[in-house]
TITIBA-665281 format. One line per 8 residues: number of its first residue (from 0); their letters; for each residue y, z, x of C-alpha. Coordinates in Angstrom, 2 decimals. Each point is the difference from the previous one (the first is absolute). Example, Ala and Ser with C-alpha at 12.3 -4.5 7.8 and 13.67 -1.06 7.14 Angstrom:
// TITIBA-665281
0) AS) -4.50,7.80,12.30 | 3.44,-0.66,1.37
// end
This chain:
// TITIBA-665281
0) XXXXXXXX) 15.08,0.99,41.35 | 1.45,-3.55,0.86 | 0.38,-2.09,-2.90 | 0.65,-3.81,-0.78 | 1.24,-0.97,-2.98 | -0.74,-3.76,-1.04 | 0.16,0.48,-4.44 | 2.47,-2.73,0.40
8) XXXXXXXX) -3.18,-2.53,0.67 | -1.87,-1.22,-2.30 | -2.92,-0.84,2.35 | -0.79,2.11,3.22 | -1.29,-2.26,2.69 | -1.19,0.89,3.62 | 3.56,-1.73,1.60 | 1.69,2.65,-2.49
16) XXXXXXXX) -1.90,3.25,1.54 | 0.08,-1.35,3.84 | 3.67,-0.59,-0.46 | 0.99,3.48,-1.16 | -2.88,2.52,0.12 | 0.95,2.18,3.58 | -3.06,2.19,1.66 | 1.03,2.95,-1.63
24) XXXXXXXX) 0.15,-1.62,-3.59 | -2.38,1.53,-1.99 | 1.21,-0.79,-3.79 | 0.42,-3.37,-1.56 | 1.49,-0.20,-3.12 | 0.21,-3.03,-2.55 | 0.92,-0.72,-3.01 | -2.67,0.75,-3.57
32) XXXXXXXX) -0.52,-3.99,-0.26 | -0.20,-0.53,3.86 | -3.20,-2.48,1.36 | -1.19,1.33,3.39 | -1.88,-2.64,1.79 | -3.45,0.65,1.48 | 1.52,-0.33,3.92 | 2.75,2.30,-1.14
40) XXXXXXXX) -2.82,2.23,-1.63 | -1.96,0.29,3.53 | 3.14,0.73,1.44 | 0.68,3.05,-1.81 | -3.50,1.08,0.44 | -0.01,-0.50,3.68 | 3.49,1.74,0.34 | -0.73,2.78,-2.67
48) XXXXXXXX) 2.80,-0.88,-1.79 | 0.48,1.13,-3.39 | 1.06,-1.75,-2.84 | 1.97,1.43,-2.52 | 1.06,-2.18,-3.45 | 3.11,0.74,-1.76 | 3.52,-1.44,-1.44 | 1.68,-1.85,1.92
56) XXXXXXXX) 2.48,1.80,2.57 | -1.64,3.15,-1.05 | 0.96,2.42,2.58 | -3.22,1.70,1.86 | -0.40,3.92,-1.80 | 1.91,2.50,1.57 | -2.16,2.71,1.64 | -1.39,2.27,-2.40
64) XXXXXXXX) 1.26,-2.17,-3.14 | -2.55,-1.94,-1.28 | -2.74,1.08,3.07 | -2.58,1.96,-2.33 | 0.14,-3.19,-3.03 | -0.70,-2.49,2.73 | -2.47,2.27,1.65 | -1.73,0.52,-3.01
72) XXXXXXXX) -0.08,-3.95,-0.83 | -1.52,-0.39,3.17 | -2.66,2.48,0.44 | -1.08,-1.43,-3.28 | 0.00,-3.40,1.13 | -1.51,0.79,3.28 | -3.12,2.55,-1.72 | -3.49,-0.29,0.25
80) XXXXXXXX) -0.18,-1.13,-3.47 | 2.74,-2.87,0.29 | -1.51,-0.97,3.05 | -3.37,-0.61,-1.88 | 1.23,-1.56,-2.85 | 1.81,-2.32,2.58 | -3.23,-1.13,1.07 | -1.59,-0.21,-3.38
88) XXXXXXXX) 3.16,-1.90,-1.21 | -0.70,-2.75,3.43 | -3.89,-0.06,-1.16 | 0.85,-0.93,-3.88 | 2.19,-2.45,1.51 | -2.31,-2.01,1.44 | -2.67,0.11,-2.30 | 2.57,-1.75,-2.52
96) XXXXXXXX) 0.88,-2.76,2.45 | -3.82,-0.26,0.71 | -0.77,-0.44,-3.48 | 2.43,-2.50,-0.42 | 2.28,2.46,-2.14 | 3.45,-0.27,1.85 | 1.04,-3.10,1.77 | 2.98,-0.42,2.37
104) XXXXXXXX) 1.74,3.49,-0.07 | -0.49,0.03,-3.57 | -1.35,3.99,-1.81 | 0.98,3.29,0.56 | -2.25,3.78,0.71 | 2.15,3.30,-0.73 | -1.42,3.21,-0.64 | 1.67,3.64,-0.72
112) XXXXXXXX) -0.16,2.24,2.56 | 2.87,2.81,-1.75 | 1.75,0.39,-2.90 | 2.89,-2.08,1.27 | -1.63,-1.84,2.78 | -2.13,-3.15,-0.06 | -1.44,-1.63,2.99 | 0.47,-4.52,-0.22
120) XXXXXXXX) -0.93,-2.79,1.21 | 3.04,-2.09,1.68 | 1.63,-3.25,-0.95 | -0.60,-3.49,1.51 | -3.49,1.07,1.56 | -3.71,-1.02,-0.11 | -2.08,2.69,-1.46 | -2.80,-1.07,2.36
128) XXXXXXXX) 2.58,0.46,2.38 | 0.85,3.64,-0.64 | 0.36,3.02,2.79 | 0.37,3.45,-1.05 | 3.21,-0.06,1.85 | 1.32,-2.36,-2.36 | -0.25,2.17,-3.30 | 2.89,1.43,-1.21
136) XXXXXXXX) 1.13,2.53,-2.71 | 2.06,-0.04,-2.71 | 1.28,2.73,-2.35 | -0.03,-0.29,-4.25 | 2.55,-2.08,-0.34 | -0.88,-2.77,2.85 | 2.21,1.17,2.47 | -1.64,-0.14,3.56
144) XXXXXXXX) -0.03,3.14,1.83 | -2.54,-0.30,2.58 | -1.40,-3.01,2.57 | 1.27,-3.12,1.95 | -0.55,-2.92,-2.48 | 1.89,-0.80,-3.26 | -2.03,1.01,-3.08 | -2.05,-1.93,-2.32
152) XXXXXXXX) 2.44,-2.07,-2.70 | -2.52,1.24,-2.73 | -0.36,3.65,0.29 | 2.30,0.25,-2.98 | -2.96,-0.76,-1.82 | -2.12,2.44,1.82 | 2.20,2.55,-0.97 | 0.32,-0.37,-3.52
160) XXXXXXXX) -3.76,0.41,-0.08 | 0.46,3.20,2.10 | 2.44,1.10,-2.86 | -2.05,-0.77,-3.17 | -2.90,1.49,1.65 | -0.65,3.24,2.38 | -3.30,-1.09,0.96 | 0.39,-2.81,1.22
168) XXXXXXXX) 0.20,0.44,3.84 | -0.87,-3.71,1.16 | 0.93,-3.23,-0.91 | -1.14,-3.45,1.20 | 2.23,-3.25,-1.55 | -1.42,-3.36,0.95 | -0.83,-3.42,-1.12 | -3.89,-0.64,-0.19
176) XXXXXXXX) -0.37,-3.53,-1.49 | -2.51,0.50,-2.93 | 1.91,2.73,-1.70 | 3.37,-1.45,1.03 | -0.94,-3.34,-1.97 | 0.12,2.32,-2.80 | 2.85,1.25,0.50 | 2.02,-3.42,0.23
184) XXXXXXXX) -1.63,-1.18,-3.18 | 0.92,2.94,-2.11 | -3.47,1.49,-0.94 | -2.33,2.62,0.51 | -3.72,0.26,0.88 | -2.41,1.01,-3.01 | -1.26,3.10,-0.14 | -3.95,1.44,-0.35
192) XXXXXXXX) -1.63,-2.66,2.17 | -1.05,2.17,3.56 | -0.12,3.46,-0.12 | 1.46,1.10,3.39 | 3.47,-1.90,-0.97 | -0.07,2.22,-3.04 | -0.43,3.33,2.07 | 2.42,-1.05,2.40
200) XXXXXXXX) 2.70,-2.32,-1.54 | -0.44,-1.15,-3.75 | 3.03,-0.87,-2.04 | 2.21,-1.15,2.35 | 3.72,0.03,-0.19 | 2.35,-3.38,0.52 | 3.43,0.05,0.08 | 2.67,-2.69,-0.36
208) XXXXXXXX) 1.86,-1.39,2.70 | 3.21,0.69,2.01 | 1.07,-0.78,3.70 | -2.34,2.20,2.51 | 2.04,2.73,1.93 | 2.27,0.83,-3.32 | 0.70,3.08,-1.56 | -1.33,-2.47,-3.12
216) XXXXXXXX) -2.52,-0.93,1.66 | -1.04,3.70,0.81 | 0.29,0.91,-3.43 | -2.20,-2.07,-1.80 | -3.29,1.90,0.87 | 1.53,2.96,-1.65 | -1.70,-0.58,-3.13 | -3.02,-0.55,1.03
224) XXXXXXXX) -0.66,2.20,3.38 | -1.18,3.11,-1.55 | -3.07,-1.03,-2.00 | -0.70,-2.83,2.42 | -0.98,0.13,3.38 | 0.11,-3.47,0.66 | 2.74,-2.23,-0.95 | 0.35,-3.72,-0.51
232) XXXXXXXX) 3.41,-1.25,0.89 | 1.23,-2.88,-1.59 | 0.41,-3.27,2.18 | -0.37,2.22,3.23 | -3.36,1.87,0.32 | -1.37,3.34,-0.58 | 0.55,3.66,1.29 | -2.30,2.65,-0.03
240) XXXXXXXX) 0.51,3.96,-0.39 | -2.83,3.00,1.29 | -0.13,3.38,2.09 | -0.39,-1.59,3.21 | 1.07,-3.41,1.15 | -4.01,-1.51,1.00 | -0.48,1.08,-3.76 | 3.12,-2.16,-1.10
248) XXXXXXXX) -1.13,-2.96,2.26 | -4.01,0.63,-1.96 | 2.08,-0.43,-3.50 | 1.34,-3.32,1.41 | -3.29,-1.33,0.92 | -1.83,1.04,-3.61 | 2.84,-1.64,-2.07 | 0.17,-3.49,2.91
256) XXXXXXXX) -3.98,0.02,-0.29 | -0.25,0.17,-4.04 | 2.53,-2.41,-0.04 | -2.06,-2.34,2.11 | -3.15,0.75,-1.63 | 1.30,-0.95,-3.31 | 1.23,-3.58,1.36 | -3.30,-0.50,1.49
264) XXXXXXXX) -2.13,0.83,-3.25 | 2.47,-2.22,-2.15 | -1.60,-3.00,2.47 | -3.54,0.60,-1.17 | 1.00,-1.13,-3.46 | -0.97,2.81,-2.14 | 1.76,2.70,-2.14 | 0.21,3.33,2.36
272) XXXXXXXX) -1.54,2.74,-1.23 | 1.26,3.32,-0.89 | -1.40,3.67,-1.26 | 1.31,1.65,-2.88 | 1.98,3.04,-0.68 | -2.38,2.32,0.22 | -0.98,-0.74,3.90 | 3.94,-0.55,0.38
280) XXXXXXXX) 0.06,3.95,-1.33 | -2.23,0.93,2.87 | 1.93,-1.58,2.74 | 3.28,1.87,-1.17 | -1.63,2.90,0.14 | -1.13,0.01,3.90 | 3.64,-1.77,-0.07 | 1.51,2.91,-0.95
288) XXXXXXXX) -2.36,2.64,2.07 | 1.22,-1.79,2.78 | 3.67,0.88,-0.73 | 0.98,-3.36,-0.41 | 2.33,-1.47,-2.46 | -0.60,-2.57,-2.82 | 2.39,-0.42,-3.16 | -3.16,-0.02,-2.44
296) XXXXXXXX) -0.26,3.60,1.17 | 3.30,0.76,-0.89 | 0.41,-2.06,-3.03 | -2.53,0.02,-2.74 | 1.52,-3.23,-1.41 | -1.33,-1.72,2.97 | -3.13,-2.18,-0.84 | -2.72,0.44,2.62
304) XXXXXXXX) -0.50,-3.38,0.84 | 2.37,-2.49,0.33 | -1.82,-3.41,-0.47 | 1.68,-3.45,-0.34 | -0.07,-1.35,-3.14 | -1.31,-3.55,1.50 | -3.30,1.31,0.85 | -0.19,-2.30,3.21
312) XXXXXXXX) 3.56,1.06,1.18 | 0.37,2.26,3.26 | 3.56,0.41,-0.88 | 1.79,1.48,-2.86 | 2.94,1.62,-0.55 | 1.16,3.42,0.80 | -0.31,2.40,-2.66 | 1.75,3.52,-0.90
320) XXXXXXXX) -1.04,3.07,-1.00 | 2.31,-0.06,-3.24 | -1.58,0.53,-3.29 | 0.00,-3.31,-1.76 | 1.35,0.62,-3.62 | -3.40,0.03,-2.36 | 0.05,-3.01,-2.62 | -0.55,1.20,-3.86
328) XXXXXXXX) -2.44,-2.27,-2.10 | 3.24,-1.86,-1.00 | 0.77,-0.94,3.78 | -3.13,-1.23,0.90 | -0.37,-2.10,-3.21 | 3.18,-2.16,0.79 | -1.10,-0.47,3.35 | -3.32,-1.45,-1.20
336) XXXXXXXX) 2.00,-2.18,-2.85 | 2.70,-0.97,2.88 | -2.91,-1.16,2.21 | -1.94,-1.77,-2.92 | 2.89,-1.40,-0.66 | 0.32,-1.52,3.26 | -3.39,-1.21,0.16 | 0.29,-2.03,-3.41
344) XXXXXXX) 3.12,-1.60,1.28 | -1.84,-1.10,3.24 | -3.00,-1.64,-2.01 | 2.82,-1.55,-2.22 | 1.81,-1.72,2.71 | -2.65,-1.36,1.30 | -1.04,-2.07,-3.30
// end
């Protein structure tokens, strides 16, 4: 095997491979962070080159070494069931860019395909743009073991969902305008207003900010990624957790759509409307047949419904699950005296 070893480069362009790939080369290695241009891409796939990512100056394994780890890597990256998911994660891809749900090369797809092994999206591209060819794989702690272009900057933040929970095997992260315009304001959607967004979504998790790509970053959906399969993320957009990656990109949609619904029925001038408890009960239930999580089924401090308490607001904001201390008849009398209070200076100030 005839190897070239370019980890020194940050970006691999088509001069780079003409200049020192020979016929017989049949490896090409580069470094973890390494951009391979699309020429440079077609090149390799014309030539049947290889590309192999690791540190830089890395030596190529000896024979025997490290053959059965790498051979296992790749028969896992190169299986019937990668190679699908490869597809399905190109399809997803461009249904967010045709719904207007990534722009530029903005979101990220990544689904589990082992217990240390997660197939990616790359950096720096399109996702209406996406080949299977350009998918890579990356192991638990974000290191890339497997395809030709660098890795998503965000998987961190896949993977900390992967941690908190086991069955979570797809993930979709990106930036659907409605629900996003939550997100940047700080608040949260009511609850108990259309049924499907209760099945499938409900109380929805929002997180505070910190710089995308960051192991801070990553971290902040740690609180809420168990009991929520869809997460607001504050000043940035949403991400969205199921058991296949279409499902994950369906999550996105029901959260972008009630989010859009409710700014459209705040236009007609009118309180919405919302069902009680008691209907909000039923939906939990199917909720929970369906295997899929809600806090109010884990904490019986949650209230059912979350409404605002301006009756024409579509906003409010986030609530926990904590149990609020209860008031004794003492509290809630100097509450009403404070606010009397209050009241009586007003009228007085105004005499």
């Amino acid at each position: 095997m005839k190897s070239i070893d370019l980890t020194r480069e940050q970006v691999i362009t088509l001069a780079d491979l003409t200049a020192a790939a020979q016929e017989d080369t049949t490896e090409l290695r580069v470094s973890p962070t390494a951009v391979v241009t699309p020429s440079a891409l077609e090149f390799t796939d014309q030539r049947r080159i290889s590309i192999r990512r690791g540190a830089e100056g890395t030596a190529a394994p000896a024979a025997g070494q490290t053959r059965a780890t790498t051979g296992a890597t790749h028969d896992l990256f190169t299986s019937p069931e990668a190679e699908a998911v490869k597809e399905e994660i190109c399809a997803v891809g461009r249904k967010l860019w045709q719904r207007q749900y990534v722009d530029g090369n903005g979101g990220n797809i990544s689904y589990r395909i082992g217990p240390n092994a997660f197939l990616c999206t790359p950096t720096l591209m399109s996702k209406y743009d996406l080949r299977p060819q350009d998918i890579g794989m990356v192991d638990i702690e974000g290191k890339q073991i497997a395809g030709a272009r660098a890795r998503t900057s965000e998987i961190l933040m896949h993977l900390e969902i992967y941690k908190e929970v086991p069955e979570a095997k797809g993930i979709v992260h990106c930036h659907p305008a409605h629900a996003t315009a939550y997100a940047i304001t700080g608040r949260v959607p009511p609850t108990c207003v259309i049924p499907e967004y209760e099945v499938f979504i409900g109380k929805v998790g929002l997180t505070s900010y910190e710089t995308p790509g960051t192991p801070e970053f990553a971290r902040t959906v740690i609180p809420f990624a168990k009991n929520h399969n869809a997460i607001l993320l504050g000043n940035h957009g949403i991400v969205c957790w199921a058991d296949t990656v279409t499902h994950a990109e369906w999550y996105a949609e029901v959260l972008d759509t009630y989010c859009w619904t409710l700014m459209l029925a705040a236009q007609l001038g009118t309180p919405v409307s919302h069902f009680g408890s008691d209907k909000a009960a039923d939906l939990l239930a199917i909720k929970k047949r369906l295997g899929l999580p809600d806090p109010r089924n884990e904490f019986k401090e949650c209230e059912l419904c979350d409404l605002p308490e301006i009756p024409t607001s579509i906003a409010m904001q986030p609530r926990s699950c904590e149990t609020a201390p209860a008031l004794d008849s003492a509290g809630i009398e100097a509450i009403v005296q404070a606010v009397t209070d209050r009241v009586v200076a007003a009228l007085n100030a105004r005499k």
